[in-house]
C-alpha positions as CSV (number, residue, x, y, z in Angstrom):
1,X,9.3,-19.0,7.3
2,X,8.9,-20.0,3.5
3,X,5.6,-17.4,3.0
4,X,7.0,-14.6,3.5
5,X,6.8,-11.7,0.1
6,X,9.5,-8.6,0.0
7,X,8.3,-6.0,-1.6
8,X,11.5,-3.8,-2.3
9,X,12.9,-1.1,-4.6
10,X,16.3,-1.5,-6.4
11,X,18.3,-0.1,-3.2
12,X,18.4,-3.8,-1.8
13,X,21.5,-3.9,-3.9
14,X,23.4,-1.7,-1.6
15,X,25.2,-3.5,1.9
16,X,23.0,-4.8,4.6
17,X,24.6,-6.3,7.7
18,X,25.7,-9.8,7.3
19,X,22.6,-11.9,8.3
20,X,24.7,-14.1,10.4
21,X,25.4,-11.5,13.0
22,X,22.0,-10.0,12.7
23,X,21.0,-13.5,14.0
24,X,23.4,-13.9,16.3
25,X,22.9,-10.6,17.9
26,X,19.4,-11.0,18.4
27,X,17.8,-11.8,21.8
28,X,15.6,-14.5,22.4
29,X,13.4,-14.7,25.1
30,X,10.9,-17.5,26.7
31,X,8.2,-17.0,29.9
32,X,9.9,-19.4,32.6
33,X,13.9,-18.7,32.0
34,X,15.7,-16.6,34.1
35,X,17.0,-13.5,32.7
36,X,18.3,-10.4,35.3
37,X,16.1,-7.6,34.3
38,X,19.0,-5.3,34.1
39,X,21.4,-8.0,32.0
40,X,18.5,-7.7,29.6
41,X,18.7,-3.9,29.2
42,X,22.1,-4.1,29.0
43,X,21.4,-6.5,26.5
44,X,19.1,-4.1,24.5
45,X,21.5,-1.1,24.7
46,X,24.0,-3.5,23.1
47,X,22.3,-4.3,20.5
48,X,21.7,-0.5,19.5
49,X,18.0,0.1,21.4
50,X,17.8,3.5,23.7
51,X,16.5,3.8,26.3
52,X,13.2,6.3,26.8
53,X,11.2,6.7,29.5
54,X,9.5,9.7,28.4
55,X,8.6,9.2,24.8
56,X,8.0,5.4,23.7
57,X,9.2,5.6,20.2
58,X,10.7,2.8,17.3
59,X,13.9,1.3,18.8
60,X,13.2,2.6,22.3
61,X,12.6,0.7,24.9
62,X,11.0,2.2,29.0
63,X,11.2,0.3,32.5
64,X,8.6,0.2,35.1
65,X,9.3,-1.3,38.1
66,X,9.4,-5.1,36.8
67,X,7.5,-4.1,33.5
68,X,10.0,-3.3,30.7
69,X,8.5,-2.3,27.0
70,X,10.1,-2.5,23.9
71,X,9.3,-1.3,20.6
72,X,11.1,-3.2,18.1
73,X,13.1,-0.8,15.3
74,X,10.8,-3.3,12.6
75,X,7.8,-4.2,14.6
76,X,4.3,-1.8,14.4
77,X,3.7,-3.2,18.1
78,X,5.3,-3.1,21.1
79,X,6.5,-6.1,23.3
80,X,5.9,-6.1,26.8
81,X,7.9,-8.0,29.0
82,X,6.8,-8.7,32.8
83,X,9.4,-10.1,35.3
84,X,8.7,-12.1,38.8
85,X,12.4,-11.2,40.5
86,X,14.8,-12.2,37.9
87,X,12.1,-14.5,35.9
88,X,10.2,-13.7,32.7
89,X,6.5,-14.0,34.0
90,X,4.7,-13.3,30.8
91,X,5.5,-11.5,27.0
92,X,3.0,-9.4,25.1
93,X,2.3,-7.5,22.4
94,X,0.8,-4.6,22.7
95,X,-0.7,-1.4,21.3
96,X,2.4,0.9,21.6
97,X,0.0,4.5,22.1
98,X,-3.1,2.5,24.0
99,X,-1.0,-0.4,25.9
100,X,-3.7,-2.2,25.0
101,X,-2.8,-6.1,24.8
102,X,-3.2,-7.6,21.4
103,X,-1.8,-11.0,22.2
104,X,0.2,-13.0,24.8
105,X,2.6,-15.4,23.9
106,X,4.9,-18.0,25.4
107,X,8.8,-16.8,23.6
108,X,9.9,-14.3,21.2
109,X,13.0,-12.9,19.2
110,X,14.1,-9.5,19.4
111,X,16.2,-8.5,16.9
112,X,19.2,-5.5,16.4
113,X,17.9,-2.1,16.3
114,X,20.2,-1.8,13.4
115,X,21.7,-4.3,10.6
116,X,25.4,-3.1,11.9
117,X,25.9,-4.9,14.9
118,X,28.7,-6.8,16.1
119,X,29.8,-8.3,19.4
120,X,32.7,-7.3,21.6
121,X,35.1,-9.2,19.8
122,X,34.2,-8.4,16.3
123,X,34.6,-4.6,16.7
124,X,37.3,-4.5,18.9
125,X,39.0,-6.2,15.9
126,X,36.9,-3.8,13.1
127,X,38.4,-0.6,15.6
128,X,42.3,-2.4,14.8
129,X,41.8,-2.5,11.1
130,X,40.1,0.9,10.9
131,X,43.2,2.7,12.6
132,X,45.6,1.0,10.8
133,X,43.8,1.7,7.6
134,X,43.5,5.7,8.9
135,X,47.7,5.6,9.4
136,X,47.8,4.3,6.1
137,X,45.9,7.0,4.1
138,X,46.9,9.7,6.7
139,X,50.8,9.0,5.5
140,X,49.7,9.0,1.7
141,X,47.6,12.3,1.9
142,X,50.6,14.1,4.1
143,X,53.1,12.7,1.4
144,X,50.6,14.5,-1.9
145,X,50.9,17.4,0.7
146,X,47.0,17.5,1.3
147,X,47.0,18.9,4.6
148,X,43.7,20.2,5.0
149,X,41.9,16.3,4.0
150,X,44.3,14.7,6.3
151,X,43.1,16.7,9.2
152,X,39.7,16.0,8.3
153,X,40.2,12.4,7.7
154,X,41.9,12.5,11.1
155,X,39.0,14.3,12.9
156,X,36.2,12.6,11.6
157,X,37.4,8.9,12.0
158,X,39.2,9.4,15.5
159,X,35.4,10.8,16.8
160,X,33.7,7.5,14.9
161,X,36.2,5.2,16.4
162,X,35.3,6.8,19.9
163,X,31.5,6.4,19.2
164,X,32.1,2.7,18.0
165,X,34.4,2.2,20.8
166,X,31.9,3.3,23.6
167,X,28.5,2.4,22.7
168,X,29.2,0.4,19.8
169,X,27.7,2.2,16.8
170,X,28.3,5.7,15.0
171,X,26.3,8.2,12.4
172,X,27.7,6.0,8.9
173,X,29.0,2.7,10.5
174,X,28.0,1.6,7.5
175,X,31.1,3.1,5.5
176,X,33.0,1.0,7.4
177,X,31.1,-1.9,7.1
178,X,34.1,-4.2,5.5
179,X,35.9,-3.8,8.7
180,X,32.9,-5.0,11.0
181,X,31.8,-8.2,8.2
182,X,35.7,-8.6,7.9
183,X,35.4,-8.9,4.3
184,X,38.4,-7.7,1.8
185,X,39.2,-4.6,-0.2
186,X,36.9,-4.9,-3.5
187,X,34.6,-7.9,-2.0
188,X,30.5,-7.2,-2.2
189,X,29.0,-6.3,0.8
190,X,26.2,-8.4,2.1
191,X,22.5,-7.4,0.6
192,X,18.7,-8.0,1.3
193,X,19.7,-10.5,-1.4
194,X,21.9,-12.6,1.1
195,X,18.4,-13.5,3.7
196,X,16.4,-15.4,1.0
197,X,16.8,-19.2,1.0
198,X,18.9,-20.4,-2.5
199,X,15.4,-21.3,-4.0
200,X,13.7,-17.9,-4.0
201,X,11.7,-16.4,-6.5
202,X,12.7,-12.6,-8.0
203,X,10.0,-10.5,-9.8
204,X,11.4,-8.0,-11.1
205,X,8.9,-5.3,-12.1
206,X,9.0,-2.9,-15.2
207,X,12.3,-5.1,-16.1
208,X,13.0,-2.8,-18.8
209,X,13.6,0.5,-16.7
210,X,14.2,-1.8,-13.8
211,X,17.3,-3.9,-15.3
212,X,19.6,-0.5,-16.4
213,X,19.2,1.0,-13.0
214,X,20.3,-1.8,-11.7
215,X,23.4,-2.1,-13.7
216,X,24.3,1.6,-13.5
217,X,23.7,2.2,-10.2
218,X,27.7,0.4,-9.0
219,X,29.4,3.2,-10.8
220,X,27.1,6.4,-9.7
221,X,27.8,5.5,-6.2
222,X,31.3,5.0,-7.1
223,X,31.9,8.5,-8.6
224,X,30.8,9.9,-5.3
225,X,32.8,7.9,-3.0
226,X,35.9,8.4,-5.0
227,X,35.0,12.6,-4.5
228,X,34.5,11.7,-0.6
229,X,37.9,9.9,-0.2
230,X,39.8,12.0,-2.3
231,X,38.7,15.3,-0.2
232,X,39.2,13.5,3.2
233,X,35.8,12.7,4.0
234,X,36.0,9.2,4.0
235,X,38.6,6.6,4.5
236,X,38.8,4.4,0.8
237,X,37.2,1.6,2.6
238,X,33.5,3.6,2.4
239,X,34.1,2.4,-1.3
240,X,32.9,-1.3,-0.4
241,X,30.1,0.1,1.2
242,X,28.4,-0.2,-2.1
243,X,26.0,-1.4,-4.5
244,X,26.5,-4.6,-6.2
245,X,27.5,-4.8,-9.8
246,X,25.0,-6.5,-12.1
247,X,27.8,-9.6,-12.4
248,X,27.5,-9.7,-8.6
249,X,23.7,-9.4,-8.5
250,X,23.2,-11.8,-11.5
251,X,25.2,-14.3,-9.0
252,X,22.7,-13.9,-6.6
253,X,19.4,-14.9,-8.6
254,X,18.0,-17.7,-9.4
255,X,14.5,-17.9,-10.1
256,X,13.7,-14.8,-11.7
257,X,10.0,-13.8,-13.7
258,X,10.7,-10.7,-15.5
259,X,7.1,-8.4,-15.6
260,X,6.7,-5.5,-18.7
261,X,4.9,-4.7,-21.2
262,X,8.0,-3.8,-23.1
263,X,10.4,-6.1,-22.7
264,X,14.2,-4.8,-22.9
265,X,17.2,-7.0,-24.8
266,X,18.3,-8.5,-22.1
267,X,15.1,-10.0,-20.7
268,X,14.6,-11.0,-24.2
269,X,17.8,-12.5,-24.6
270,X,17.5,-14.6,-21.5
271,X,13.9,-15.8,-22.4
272,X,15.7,-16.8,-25.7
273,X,12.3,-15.9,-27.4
274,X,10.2,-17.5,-25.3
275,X,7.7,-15.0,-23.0
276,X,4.2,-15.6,-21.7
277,X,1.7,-12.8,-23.5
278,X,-0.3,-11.1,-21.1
279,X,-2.4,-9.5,-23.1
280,X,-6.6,-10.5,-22.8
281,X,-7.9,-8.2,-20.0
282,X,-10.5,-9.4,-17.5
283,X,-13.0,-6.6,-18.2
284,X,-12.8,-6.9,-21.8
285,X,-10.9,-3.7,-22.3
286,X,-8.7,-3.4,-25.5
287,X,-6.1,-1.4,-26.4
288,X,-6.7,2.7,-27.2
289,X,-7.1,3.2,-31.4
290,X,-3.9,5.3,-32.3
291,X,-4.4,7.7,-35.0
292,X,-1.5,9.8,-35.7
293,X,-2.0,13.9,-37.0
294,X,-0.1,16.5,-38.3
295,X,1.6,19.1,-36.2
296,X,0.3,22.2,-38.3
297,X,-2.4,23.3,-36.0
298,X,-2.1,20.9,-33.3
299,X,-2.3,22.8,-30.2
300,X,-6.0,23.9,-31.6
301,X,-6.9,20.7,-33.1
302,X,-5.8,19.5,-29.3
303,X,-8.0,21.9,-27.2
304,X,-10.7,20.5,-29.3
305,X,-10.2,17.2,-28.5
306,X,-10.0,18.3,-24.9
307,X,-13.2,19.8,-24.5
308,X,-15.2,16.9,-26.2
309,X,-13.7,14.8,-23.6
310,X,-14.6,17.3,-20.6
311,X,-18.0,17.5,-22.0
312,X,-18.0,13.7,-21.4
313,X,-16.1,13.9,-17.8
314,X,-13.3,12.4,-18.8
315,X,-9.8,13.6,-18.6
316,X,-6.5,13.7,-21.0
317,X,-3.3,13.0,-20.6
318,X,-1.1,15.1,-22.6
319,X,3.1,14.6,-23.3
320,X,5.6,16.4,-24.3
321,X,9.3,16.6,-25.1
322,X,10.5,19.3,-22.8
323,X,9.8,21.1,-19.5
324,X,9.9,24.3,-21.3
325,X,7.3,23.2,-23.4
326,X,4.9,21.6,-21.1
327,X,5.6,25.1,-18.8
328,X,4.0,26.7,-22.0
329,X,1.3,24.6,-23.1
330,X,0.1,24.5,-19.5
331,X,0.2,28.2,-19.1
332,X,-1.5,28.8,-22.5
333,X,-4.4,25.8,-22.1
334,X,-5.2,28.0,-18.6
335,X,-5.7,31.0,-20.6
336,X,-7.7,29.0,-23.1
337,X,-9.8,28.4,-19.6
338,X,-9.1,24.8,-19.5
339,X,-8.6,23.9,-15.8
340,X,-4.7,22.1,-16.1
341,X,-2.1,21.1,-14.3
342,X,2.0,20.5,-14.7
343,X,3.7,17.0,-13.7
344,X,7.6,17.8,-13.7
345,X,10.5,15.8,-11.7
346,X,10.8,19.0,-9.0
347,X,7.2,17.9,-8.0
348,X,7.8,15.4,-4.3
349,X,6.5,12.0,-4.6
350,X,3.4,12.7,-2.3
351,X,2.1,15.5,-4.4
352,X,2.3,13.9,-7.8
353,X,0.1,11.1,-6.1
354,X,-2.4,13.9,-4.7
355,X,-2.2,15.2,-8.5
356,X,-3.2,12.3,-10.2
357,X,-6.1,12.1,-7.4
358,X,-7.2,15.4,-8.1
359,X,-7.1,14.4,-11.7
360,X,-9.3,11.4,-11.1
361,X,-11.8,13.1,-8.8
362,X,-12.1,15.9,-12.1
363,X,-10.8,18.9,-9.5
364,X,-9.1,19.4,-13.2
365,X,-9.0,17.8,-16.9
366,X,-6.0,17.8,-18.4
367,X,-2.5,16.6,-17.0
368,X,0.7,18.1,-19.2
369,X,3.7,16.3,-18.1
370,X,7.3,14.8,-20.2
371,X,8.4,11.6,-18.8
372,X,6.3,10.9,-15.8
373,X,3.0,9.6,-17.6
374,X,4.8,6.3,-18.7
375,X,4.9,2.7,-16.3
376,X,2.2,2.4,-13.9
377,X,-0.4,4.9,-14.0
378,X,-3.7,3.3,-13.7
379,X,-6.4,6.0,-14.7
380,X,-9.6,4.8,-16.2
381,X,-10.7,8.5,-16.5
382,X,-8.4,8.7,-19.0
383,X,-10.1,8.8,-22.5
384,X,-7.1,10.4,-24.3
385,X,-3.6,10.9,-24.3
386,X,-2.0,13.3,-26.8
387,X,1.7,12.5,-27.7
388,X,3.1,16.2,-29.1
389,X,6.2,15.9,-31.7
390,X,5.8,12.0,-31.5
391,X,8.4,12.2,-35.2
392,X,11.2,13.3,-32.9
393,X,13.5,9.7,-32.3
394,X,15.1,9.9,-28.7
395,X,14.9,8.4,-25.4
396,X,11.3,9.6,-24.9
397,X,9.7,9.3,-28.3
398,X,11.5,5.1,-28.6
399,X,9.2,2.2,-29.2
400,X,9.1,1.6,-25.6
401,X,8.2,4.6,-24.1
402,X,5.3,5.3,-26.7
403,X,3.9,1.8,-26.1
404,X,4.6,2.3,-22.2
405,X,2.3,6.0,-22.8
406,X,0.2,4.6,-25.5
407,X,-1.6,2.0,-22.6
408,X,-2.2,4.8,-20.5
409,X,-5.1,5.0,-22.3
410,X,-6.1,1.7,-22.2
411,X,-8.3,1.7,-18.7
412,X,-10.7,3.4,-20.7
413,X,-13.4,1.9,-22.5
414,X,-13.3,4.9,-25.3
415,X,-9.5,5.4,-25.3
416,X,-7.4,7.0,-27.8
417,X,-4.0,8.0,-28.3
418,X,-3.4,10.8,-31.2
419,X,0.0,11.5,-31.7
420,X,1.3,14.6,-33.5
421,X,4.1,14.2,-36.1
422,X,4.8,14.9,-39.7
423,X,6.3,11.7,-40.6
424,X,6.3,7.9,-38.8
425,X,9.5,7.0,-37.5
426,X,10.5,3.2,-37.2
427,X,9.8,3.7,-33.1
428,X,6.4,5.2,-34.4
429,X,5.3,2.3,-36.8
430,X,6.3,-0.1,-34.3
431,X,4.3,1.2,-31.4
432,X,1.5,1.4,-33.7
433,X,1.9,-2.1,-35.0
434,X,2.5,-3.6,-31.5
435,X,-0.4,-1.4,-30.4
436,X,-2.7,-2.4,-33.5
437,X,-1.6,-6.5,-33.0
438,X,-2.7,-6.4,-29.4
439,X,-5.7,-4.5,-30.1
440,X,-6.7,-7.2,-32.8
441,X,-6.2,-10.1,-30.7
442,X,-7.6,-8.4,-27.7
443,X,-11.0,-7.9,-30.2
444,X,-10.9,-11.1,-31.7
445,X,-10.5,-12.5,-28.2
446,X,-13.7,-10.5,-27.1
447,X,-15.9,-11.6,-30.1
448,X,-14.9,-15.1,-29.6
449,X,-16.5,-15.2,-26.2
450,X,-19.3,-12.6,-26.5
451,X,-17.5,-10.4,-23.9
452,X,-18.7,-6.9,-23.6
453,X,-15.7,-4.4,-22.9
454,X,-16.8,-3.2,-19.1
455,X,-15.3,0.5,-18.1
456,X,-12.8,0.0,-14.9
457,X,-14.1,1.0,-11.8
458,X,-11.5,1.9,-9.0
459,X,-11.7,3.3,-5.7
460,X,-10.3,6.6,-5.5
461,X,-8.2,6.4,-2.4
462,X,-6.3,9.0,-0.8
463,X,-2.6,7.7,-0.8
464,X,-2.9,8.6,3.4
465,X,-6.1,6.5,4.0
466,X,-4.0,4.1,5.3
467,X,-2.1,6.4,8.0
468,X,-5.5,7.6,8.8
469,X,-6.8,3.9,9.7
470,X,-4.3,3.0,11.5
471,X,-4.3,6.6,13.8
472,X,-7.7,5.4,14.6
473,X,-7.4,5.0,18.4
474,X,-4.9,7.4,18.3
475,X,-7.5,10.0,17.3
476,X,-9.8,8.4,20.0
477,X,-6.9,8.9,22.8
478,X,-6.0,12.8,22.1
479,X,-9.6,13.9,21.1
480,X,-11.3,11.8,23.9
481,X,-13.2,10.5,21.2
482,X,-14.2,7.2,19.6
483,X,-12.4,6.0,17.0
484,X,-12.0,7.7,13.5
485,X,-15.4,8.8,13.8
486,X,-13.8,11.3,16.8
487,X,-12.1,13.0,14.3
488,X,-14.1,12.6,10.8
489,X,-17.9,13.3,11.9
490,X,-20.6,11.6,13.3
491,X,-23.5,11.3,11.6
492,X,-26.7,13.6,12.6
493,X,-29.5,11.2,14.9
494,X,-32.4,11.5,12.6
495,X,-30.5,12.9,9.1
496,X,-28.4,10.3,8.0
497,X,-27.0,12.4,5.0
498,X,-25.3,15.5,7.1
499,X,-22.3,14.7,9.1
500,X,-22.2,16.4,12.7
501,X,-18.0,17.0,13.4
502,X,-16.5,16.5,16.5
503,X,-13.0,16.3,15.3
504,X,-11.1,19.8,15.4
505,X,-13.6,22.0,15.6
506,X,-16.2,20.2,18.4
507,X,-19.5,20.9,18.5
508,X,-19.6,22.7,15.2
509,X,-22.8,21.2,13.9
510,X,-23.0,21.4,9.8
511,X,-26.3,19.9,9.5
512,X,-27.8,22.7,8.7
513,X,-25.0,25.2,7.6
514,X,-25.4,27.4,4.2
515,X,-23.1,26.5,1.5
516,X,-21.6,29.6,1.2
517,X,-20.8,29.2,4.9
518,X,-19.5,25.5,5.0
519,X,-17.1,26.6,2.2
520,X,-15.8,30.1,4.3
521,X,-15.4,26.4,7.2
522,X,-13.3,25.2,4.5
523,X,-11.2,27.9,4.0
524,X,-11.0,28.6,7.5
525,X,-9.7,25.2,8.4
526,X,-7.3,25.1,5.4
527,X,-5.6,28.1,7.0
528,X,-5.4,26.2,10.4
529,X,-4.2,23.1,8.9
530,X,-1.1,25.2,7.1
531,X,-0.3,27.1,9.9
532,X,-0.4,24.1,12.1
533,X,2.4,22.2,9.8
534,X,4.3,25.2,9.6
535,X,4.5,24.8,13.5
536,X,5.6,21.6,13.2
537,X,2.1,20.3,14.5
538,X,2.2,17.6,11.7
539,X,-1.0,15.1,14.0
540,X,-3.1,18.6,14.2
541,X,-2.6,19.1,10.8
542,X,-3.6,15.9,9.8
543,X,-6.9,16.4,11.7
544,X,-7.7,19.6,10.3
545,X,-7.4,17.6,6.7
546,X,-9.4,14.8,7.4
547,X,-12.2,17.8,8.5
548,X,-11.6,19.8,5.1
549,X,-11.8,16.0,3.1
550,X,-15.3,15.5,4.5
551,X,-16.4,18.7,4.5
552,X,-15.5,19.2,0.6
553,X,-17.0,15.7,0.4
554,X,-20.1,17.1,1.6
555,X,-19.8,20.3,-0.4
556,X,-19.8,18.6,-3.7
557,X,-22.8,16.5,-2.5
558,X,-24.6,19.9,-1.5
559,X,-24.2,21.0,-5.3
560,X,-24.9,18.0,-7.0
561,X,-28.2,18.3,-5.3
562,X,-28.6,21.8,-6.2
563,X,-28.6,22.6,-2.6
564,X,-27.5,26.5,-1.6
């Protein structure tokens, strides 16, 4: 299929299983052929699916009788496949919790639980290579007198070359992925790169972070390859498991649309000068006013500016240069009694989403981070963003990086940017004047057309809405429910603003519960839900969440009313 879009981060540089033998390992089936229900499970097994009868989970397949059900390692449904004797009666695809049929259809394709697959043949001849590879280094690590890696070398590859030998796959086949494609010492391994057709088209998003990371990504995963083979971890094939080099990956594109606001060199250089502007927004917005301030005083002249944007309900964004600084500020804005938080690198990817969404929903005002409020943060709250010691030239105070944390504020209909500095550096001036030509075209643009700037208005989602929709009927199955509304409330016959649960705590009925009661509920279930996930009850837990989200939905509603 030609319509097909991969959405990918830059790790589909690194080696992927050639997609010939991904192909060729696949099985293909059609109602009407004859296939020996156990040739096909033997089939399966080869091809790196186990076997489950218990508990029906990705890459797993479970036999009934003539029934045998298979959930593909890429699939979100399960395929069911229904034999007469030794003939394929009918395929389906199913609902892997419910078994409930989704569709029926005539022949499918199942392919490798993994991208490192090889046939009989191939890895009898990948096993050769490997062990004569192992002699090779074993001699030249006995001969430096390393004693202790040899061993280890000899231990750890013996045991993989048993695994590969007798069900065809081992924990890292991947680091010996040269022997199994057959390619030579130094050659690139095959990528995601290698399954598009010749005439596909790359975007490459926020090319100017995107395009280094690319390039330096070869020699960090060298570095630690060379420590693994040097110790005796790995044999000094694991070094072609790999990511390409940016000669290797510039080999490999074609068509390629580079997308940033600030464009680095080498997109530049291969646009020779020519770029399409992006720059007229559909609602009107323009780009944040940037007024620039001294540093005597700022922190004050900065809590000022914060509470004439809380008095609006809007929020601020503010930067700084180091973690020990935005530690401080943070600390001394809460004792200021400015509701903050901190946005470092040690926070995990899930909780700086549920930050910025806390942020949104005004649970607090002010968001202090270094180098995480750059590319892609889409917060029309966001009135102002303060950029403290904006005079001090470096990575994070460049002419990219300030325009990149300049448009922060640019969802916003009343957006500024003040930045504190006692001088303009050449970054400064030309973020400002970047800043100040958009701006000017953006307004000219607008009074052109009689277009009223319109504020942004986006959904707050919860980053796990999604999971939650599609654990629907799962809810309904374990709760004996229906549906989400099993596990999220029903709504009261008669009252449609109060919501009745019947999720976790059944037949609790909040209809008519004191506030000062729902919120002990709140508290109550926020206990529950962490000591569920500390048992490793991770489904119960996610229950007990959807209850406190309505619940605190239904809180704020209760004071917004005035209701006690």
């Amino acid at each position: 299929r030609r319509d097909v879009v991969v959405v990918a981060s830059v790790s589909c540089i690194y080696g992927l299983g050639t997609p010939q033998s991904y192909l060729d390992r696949s099985v293909e089936l059609q109602v009407g052929t004859e296939v020996p229900r156990d040739g096909l499970l033997r089939l399966l097994v080869d091809v790196q699916y186990t076997r489950n009868d218990l508990s029906f989970t990705r890459g797993s397949f479970r036999v009934r009788g003539d029934t045998v059900d298979i959930i593909p390692s890429y699939e979100e449904l399960a395929i069911r496949i229904e034999f007469f004797g030794d003939e394929i009666e009918a395929l389906y695809y199913l609902h892997p919790l419910t078994g409930e049929v989704i569709r029926q259809v005539d022949s499918l394709r199942i392919f490798p639980a993994t991208h490192y697959v090889a046939g009989p043949e191939r890895m009898a001849h990948a096993i050769s290579t490997i062990e004569a590879e192992l002699e090779e280094r074993l001699a030249e690590l006995e001969g430096q007198n390393k004693l202790l890696e040899a061993q280890r070398l000899r231990m750890r590859t013996n045991y993989d070359i048993e695994m590969m030998r007798q069900v065809g796959f081992c924990s890292g086949i991947e680091n010996y992925s040269r022997h199994i494609d057959g390619r030579g010492p130094g050659s690139p391994p095959a990528t995601l790169l290698d399954y598009f057709p010749e005439d596909f088209l790359l975007v490459i998003d926020e090319s100017h972070v995107t395009v280094p990371q690319i390039g330096g990504m070869y020699e960090g995963d060298m570095s630690r390859k060379r420590n693994l083979v040097e110790f005796g971890f790995r044999l000094p094939s694991a070094c072609d498991n790999r990511p390409l080099t940016w000669e290797e990956f510039a080999d490999r594109i074609g068509q390629t649309v580079y997308l940033s606001a600030t464009p680095g060199p080498y997109e530049l250089s291969q646009a020779a000068g020519e770029f399409v502007e992006q720059v007229i927004r559909p609602t009107g917005l323009v780009d944040p006013k940037v007024v620039v301030k001294p540093t005597k005083g700022q922190i004050d002249d900065l809590i000022g500016e914060i509470r004439k944007r809380t008095d609006a309900d809007e929020r601020v964004l503010v930067t700084t240069l180091t973690k020990k600084m935005a530690e401080d500020l943070t600390d001394y804005l809460l004792e200021m009694g400015i509701r903050v938080r901190y946005l470092h690198s040690e926070v995990d990817t899930l909780r700086r989403v549920e930050l910025l969404r806390q942020l949104r929903l005004g649970e607090y005002d002010v968001l202090v981070g270094i180098n995480l409020l750059r590319e892609g943060l889409d917060l029309p709250e966001v009135s102002l963003v303060a950029i403290l010691d904006a005079d001090k030239e470096g990575f994070l105070r460049s002419s990219r990086s300030l325009i990149q944390t300049i448009g922060r504020a640019a969802r916003n209909v009343s957006g500024e940017v003040h930045m504190y500095a006692d001088s303009i550096t050449d970054s400064m001036k030309e973020a400002i004047d970047e800043t100040e030509r958009r701006r000017a075209k953006q307004i000219a643009y607008n009074e052109e057309n009689g277009i009223d700037p319109q504020p942004l208005r986006k959904k707050i989602a919860d980053i796990l809405d999604q999971v939650y929709r599609e654990a629907d009927d799962t809810e309904s199955v374990e709760i004996g429910g229906s549906g989400r509304n099993a596990s999220r409330g029903r709504r009261a016959q008669g009252e449609p603003g109060r919501a009745v649960s019947a999720g976790v705590f059944e037949g609790r009925d909040t209809t008519s519960m004191p506030r000062a009661e729902l919120a002990d509920l709140i508290k109550d279930l926020t206990e529950q839900m962490m000591a569920a996930a500390r048992d490793l009850q991770f489904e119960l837990a996610a229950r007990f969440r959807d209850e406190i989200a309505d619940l605190k939905k239904e809180l704020r509603g209760m004071d917004a009313a005035g209701l006690k």
